[in-house]
C-alpha positions as CSV (number, residue, x, y, z in Angstrom):
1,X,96.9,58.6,86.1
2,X,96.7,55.1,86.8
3,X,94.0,52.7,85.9
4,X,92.2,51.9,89.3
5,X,92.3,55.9,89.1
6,X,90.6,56.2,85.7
7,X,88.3,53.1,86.8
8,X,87.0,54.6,89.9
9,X,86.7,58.2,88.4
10,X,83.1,57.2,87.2
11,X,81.8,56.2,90.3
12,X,83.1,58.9,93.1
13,X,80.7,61.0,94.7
14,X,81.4,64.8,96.1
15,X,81.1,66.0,99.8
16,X,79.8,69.5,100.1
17,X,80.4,72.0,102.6
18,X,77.7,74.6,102.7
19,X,79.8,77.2,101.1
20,X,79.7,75.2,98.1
21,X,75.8,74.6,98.3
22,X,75.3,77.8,98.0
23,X,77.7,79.3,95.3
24,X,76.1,75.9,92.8
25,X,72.4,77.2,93.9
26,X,73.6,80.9,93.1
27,X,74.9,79.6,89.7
28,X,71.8,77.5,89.1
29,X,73.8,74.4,89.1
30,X,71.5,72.4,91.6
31,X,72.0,69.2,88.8
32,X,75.9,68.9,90.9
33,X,74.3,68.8,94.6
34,X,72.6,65.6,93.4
35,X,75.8,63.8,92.1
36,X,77.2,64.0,96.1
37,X,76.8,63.9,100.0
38,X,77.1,66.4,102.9
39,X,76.6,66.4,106.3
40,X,73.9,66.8,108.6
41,X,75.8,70.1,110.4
42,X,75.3,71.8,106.9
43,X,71.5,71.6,107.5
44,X,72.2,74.4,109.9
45,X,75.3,76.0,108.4
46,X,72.8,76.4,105.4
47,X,70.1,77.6,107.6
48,X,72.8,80.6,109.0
49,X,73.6,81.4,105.8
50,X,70.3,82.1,104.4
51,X,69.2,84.1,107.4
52,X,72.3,86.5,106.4
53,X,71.0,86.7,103.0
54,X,67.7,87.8,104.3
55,X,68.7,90.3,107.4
56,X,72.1,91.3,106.9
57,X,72.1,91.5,103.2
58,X,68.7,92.2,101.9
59,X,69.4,90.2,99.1
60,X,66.5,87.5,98.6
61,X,62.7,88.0,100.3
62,X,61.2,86.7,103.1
63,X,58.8,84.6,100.7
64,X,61.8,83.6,99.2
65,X,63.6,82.1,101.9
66,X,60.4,80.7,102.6
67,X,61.0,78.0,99.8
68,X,64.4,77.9,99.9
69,X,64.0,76.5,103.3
70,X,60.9,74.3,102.7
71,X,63.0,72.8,99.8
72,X,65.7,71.9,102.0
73,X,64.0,70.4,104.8
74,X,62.0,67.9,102.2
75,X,65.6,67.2,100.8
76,X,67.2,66.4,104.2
77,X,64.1,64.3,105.2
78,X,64.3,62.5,102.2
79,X,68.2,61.3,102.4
């Protein structure tokens, strides 16, 4: 590696695609999410995704979602 590598390695920030959203909230690694960026379109790719969780999957509640989504909206408003 080079040094302007090793320099600018401290100060890089991620872009995450929803995909990735997810599988660090499904490790309960929300700390990462916070060290990067995404884009407004994942607001709704998010959105898609936990609807399939609810109806097609069964695998989190109604309530649930509830709070998933309420947390995500305040995030999005907030950046």
């Amino acid at each position: 590696m080079d040094q302007s590598h090793k320099r600018r390695q401290g100060t890089e920030m991620n872009l995450f695609v929803p995909s990735a959203m997810i599988n660090l909230c499904g490790d309960k690694r929300i700390d990462k999410l916070l060290e990067g960026w995404t884009l407004d379109l994942a607001f709704y790719e998010l959105g898609n995704a936990i609807w399939k969780q609810v109806h097609a999957h069964k695998t989190i509640t109604t309530r649930e979602v509830n709070t998933v989504l309420n947390l995500l909206i305040e995030t999005f408003r907030e950046s």
